[in-house]
C-alpha positions as CSV (number, residue, x, y, z in Angstrom):
1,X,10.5,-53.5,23.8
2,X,6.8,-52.6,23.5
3,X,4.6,-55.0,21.7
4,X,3.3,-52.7,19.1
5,X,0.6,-53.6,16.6
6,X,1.8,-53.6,12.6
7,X,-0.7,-51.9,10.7
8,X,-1.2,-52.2,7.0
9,X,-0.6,-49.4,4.5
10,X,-2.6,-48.2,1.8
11,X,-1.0,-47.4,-1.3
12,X,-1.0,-43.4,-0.5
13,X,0.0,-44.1,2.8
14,X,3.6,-46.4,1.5
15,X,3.8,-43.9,-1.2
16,X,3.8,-41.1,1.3
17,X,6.1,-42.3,3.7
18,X,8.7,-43.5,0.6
19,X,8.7,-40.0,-0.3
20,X,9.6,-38.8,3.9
21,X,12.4,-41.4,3.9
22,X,13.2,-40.6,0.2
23,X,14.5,-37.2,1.6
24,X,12.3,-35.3,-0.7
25,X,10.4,-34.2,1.4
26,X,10.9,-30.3,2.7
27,X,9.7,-28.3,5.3
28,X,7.7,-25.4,4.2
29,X,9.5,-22.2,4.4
30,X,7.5,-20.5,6.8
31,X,6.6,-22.8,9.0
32,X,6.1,-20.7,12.1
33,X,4.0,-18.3,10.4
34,X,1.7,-21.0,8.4
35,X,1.2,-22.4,12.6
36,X,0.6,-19.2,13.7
37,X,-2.2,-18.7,11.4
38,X,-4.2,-22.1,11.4
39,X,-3.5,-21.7,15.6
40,X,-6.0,-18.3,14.8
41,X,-7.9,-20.2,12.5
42,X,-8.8,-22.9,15.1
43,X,-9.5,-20.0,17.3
44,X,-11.5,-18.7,15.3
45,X,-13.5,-21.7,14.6
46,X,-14.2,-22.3,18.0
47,X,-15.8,-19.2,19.0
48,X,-19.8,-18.3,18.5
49,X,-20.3,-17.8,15.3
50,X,-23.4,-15.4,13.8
51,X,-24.7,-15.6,10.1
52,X,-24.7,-12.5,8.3
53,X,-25.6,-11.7,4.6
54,X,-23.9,-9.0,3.0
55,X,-23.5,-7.8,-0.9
56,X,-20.5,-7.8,-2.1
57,X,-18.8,-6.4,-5.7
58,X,-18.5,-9.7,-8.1
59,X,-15.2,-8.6,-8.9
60,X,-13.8,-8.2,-4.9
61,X,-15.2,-11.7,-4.3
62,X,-13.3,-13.4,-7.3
63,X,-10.3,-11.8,-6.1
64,X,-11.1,-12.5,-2.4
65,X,-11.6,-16.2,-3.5
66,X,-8.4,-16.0,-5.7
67,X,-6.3,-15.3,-2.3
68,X,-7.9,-17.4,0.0
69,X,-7.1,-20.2,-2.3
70,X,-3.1,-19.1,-2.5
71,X,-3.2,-18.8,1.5
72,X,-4.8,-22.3,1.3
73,X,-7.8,-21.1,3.4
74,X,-11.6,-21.6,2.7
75,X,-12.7,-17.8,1.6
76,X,-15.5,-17.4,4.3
77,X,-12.5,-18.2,6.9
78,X,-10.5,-15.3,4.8
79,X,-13.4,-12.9,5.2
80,X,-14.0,-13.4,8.7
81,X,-10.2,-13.1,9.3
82,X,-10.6,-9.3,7.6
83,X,-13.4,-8.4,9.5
84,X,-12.0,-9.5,12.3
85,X,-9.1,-7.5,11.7
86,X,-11.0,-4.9,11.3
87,X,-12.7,-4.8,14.5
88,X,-9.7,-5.7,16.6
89,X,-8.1,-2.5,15.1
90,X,-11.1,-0.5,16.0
91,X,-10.6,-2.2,19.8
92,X,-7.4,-1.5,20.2
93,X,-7.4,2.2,18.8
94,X,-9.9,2.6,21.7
95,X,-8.0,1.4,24.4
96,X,-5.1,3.5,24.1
């Protein structure tokens, strides 16, 4: 056997892995999909980026916010995913 190191636990860090061995602790539904998107969000983050100022209705960004939040993404990351989307349809209409 290895000689490997014991390292000591913070409180959080026993309490989280009492809750793993617990057996309380579930996979999220979707797990495929929830990779698939932060894979594209680390794509994303790791392409040239531009700073652009736009105006946008109060009411669309509270909502935009409101999303991003249930997604569990930052809402600049949601708009940029959008106008991405955007443009990539825009593409891909022109190659065909």
């Amino acid at each position: 056997m290895k000689n490997v190191r014991s390292y000591r636990l913070t409180k959080e860090e026993r309490d989280i892995v009492k809750w793993i061995t617990s057996g309380k602790a579930k996979s999220l539904p979707n797990l495929a999909q929830h990779k698939k998107h932060l894979a594209a969000s680390a794509r994303t983050q790791r392409e040239k980026t531009t700073m652009v100022s736009i105006r946008v209705r109060e009411h669309d960004l509270e909502r935009l916010r409101a999303r991003a939040e249930r997604e569990g993404l930052p809402y600049q990351t949601a708009i940029n995913a959008l106008i991405h989307k955007y443009a990539q349809e825009e593409y891909d209409r022109k190659s065909d």
